[in-house]
PLY file of the C-alpha trace (Angstrom):
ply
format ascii 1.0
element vertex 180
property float x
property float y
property float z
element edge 179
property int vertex1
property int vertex2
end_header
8.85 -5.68 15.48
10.76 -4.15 18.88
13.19 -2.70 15.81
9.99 -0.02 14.96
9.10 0.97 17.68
9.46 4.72 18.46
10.54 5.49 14.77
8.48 8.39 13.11
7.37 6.34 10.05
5.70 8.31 7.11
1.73 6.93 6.64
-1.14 8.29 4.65
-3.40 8.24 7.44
-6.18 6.36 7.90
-5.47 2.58 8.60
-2.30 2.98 8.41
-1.41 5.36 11.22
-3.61 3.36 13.36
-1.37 0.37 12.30
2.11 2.07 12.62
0.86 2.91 16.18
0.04 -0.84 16.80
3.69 -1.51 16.06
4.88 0.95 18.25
6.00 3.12 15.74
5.24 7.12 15.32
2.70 7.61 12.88
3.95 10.47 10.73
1.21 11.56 7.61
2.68 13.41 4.98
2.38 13.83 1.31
3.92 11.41 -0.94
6.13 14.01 -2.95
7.63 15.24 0.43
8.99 12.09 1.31
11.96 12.00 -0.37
13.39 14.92 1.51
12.03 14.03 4.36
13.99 10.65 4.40
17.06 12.87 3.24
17.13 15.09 6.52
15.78 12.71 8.85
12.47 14.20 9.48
11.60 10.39 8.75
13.31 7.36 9.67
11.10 5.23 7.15
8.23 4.88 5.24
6.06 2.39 3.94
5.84 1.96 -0.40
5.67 -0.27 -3.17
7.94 -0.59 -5.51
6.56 1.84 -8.18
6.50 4.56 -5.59
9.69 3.88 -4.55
10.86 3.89 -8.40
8.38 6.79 -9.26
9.64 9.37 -6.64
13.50 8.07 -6.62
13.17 7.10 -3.41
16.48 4.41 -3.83
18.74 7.80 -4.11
17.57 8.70 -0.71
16.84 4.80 1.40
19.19 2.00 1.75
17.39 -0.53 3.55
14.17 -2.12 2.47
12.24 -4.33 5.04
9.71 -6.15 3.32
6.64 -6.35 5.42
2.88 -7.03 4.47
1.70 -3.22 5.56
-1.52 -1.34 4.21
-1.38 -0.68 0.58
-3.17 2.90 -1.20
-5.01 1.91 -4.02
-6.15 3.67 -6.94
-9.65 3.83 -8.62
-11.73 5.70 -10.94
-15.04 6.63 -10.03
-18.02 7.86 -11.54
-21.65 9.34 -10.34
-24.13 6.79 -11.73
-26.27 9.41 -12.87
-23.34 10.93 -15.34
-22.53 6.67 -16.52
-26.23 6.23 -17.42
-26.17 9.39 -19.29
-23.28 8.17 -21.80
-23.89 6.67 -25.16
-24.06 2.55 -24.80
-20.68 2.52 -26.62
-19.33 4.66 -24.56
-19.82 2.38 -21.66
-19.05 -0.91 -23.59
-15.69 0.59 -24.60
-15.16 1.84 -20.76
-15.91 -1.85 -19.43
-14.37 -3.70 -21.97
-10.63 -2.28 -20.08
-11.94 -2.27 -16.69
-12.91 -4.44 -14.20
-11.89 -7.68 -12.40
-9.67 -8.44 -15.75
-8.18 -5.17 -15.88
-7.07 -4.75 -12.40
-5.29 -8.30 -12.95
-3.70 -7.47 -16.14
-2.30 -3.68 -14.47
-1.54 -5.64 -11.49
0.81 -8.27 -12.97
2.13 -5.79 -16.04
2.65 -2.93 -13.43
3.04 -3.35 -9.97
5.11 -6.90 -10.35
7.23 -5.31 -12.32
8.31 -2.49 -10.31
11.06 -4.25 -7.98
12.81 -5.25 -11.55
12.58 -1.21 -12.39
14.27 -0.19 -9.30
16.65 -2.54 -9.06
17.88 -1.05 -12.53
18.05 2.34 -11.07
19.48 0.97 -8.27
22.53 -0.44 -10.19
22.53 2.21 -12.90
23.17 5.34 -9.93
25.37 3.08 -7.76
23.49 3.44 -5.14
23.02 0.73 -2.28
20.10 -1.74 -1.57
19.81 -3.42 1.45
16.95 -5.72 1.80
15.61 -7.91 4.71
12.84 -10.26 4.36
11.50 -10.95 8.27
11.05 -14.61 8.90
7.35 -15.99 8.62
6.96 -15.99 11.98
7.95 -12.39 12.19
5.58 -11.80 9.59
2.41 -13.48 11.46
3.76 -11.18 14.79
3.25 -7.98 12.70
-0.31 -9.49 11.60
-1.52 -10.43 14.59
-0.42 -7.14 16.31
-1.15 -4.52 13.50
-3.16 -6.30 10.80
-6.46 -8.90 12.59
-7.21 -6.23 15.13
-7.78 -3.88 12.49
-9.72 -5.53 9.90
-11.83 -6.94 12.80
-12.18 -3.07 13.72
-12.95 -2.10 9.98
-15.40 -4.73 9.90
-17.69 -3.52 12.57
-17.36 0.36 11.75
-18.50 -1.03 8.28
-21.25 -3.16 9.22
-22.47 -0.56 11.59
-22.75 1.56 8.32
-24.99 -0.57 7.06
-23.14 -2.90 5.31
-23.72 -6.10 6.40
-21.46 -8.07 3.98
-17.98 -6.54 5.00
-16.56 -9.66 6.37
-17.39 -11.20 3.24
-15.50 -8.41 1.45
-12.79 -8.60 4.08
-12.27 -12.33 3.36
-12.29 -12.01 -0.31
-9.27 -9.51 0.07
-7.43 -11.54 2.19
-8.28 -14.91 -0.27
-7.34 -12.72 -3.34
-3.93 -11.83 -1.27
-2.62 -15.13 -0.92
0 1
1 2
2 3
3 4
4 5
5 6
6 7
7 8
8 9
9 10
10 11
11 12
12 13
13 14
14 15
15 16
16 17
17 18
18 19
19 20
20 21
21 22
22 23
23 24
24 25
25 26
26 27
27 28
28 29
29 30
30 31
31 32
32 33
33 34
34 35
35 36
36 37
37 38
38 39
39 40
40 41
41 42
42 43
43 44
44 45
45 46
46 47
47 48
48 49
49 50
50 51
51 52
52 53
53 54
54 55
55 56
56 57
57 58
58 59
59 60
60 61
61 62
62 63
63 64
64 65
65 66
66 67
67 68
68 69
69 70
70 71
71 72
72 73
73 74
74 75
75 76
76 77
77 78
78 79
79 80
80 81
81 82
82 83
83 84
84 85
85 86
86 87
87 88
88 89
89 90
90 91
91 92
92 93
93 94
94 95
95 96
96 97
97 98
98 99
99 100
100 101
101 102
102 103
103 104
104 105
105 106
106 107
107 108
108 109
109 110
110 111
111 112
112 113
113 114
114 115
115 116
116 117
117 118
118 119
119 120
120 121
121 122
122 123
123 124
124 125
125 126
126 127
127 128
128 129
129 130
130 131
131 132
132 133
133 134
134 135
135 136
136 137
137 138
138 139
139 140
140 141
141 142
142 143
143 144
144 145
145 146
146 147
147 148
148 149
149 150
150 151
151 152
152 153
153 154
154 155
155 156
156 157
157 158
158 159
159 160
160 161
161 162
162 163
163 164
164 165
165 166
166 167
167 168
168 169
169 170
170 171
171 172
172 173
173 174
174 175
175 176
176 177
177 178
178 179
């Protein structure tokens, strides 16, 4: 963790500058496509990504080490007004539902995003390039959590249940179940 601190680290804002700042880090939001350049010149020192946006935006041409820590993840959804879904034709929303869901996010989980260290390690070999990767040891791992993961969710929790929504521990739990 002391290895972060003070390094301006690319986030999306949000929950994750609040975290890089728990690590001691410099919370640096930017937009995704700029980060490749950014790590080229040094405007960045690092960055956290998955794999798919680290094979996506080349981002092996311009990084050569990968430290691979738990940190916030962006997610991706499609929304809809409820007004404009009840509007649609029943088949409509039967087709829609039949490739969405609980099952879907599974199947685009384990066919996409599990996939993507295998894609960039291709690249990786294919362009020559370098890949130097560091797993921290578990009890590194529960440092980082302690320090820049339970403080927040316990934070997240009340700002949500002071919304009105008394089940976000619940919903906070389930995450963290459906993560292991």
């Amino acid at each position: 963790m002391e290895d972060i601190k003070g390094l301006k680290i690319r986030v999306t804002g949000g929950p994750p500058t609040e975290q890089m700042k728990a690590l001691g880090a410099v919370p640096t939001p930017m937009p995704m496509p700029d980060t490749y350049l950014a790590l080229d010149k040094g405007v960045i020192d690092g960055m956290g990504a998955p794999w798919e946006a680290i094979h996506g935006f080349r981002l092996y041409e311009v990084a050569k080490y990968y430290t691979m820590v738990p940190l916030s993840a962006v997610y991706f959804s499609m929304s809809m007004n409820k007004q404009k879904w009840e509007s649609l034709p029943k088949d409509i929303q039967q087709a829609m539902t039949s490739v969405s869901g609980l099952e879907a996010a599974k199947f685009w989980g384990h066919n996409f995003f599990d996939t993507a260290e295998q894609g960039v390690m291709e690249r990786v070999k294919a362009g020559n390039h370098q890949m130097v990767k560091y797993v921290p040891p578990p009890e590194e791992l529960e440092r980082w959590q302690k320090v820049a993961g339970e403080p927040l969710w316990k934070d997240w929790v009340k700002k949500m249940e002071s919304k009105g929504r008394p089940d976000a521990q619940k919903v906070l739990d389930e995450t963290l179940r459906l993560l292991k």
